[in-house]
N, C-alpha and C positions, 0 to 999 in steps of 0.2 A: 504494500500500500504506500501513497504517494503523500507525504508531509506536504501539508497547504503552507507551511512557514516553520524556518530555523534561524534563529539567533544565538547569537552569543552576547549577552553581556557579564560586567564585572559586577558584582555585586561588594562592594565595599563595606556593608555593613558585616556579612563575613569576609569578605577579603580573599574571595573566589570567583572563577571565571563562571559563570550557568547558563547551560544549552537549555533553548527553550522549543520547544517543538510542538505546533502545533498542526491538530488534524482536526478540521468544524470545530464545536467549540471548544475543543478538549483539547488542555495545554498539560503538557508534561514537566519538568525542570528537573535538569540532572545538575548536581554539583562539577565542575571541570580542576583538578588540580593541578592543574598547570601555571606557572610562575605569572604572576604580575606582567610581566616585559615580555612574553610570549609572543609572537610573530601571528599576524590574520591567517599565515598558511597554515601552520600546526595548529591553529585552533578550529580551523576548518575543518583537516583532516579528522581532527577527534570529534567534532560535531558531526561527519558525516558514520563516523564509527559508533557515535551514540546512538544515531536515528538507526543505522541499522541493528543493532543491539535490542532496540525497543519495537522492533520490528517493519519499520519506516526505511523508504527512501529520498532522496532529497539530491536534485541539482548542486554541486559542490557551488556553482557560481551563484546561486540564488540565496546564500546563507547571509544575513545581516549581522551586523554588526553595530553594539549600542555600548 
């Protein structure tokens, strides 16, 4: 199945990177532990490895970024 939307933001009040994935109205959010300074490609990559994880798939280029 096809993720309507994938982001990545930081969430500073933990001090984590969180995939968010959404499919209608059901949103998921996985924690990412990946450094602060982490580069949009690695974080992609592990965004595209979380949707498939949760059973989702997702355009690498379509993932946002907040």
């Amino acid at each position: 199945m096809k993720a309507d939307r994938v982001e990545v933001v930081r969430d500073e009040n933990s001090k984590r990177w969180v995939i968010r994935i959404q499919v209608g109205e059901e949103v998921i959010r996985r924690p990412c532990h990946e450094p602060p300074d982490t580069d949009h490609e690695r974080l992609r990559d592990v965004a595209v490895k979380t949707a498939a994880d949760e059973g989702y798939t997702v355009d690498p280029a379509s993932i946002v970024f907040s």
